[in-house]
N, C-alpha and C positions, 0 to 999 in steps of 0.2 A: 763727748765733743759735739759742740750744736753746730752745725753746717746752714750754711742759705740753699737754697734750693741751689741757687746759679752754681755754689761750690761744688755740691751735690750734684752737677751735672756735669760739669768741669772734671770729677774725679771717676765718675763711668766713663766719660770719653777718653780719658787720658791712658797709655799704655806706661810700661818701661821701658818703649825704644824714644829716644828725641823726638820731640811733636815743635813744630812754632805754633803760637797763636791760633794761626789762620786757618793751620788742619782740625786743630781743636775745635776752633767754631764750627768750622762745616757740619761736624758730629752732631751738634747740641740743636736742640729745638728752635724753632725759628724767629720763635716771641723774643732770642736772645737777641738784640741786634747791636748794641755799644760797645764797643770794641775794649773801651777804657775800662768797661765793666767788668771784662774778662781782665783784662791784663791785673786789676786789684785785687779780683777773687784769686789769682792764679798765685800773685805775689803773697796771698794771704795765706793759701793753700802751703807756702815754702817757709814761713813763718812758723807755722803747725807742723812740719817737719815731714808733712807728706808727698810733697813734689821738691823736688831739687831743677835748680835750675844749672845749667849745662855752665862750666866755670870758664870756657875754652871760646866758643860757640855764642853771644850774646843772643837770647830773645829764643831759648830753646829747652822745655820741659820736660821733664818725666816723672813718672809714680818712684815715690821709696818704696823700700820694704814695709815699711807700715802704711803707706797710700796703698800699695796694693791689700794690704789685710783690712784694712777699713772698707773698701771698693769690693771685696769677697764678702764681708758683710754684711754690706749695704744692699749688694746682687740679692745676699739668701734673703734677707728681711722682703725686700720688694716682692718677691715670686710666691 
């Protein structure tokens, strides 16, 4: 699975409890600054079946079972 960096950074900030947006960004590096840029990587990220979006809740994220095992292995690669 090829990632952008932005996904790639999106998917280390992101937990399995509900995130919006806005906590998300705060996480991410600073060079991130388009807000639309997240919302597409995030949408794309739920498309890839790795964040789900809150079905109750509009505009609220979290890791799957497979976002976190991608994010696990992304962690050991990096270190």
């Amino acid at each position: 699975m090829n990632l952008t960096p932005l996904q790639q950074s999106l998917l280390l900030a992101l937990t399995t409890e509900w995130q919006a947006p806005a906590q998300i960004t705060g996480q991410l590096p600073k060079a991130i600054e388009d807000p639309s840029d997240v919302n597409q990587s995030l949408k794309d990220l739920v498309r890839e079946g790795l964040v789900q979006a809150n079905p109750v809740v509009f505009g609220l994220y979290r890791l799957t079972s497979l976002g976190t095992t991608i994010k696990t292995t992304e962690l050991r690669e990096n270190q």
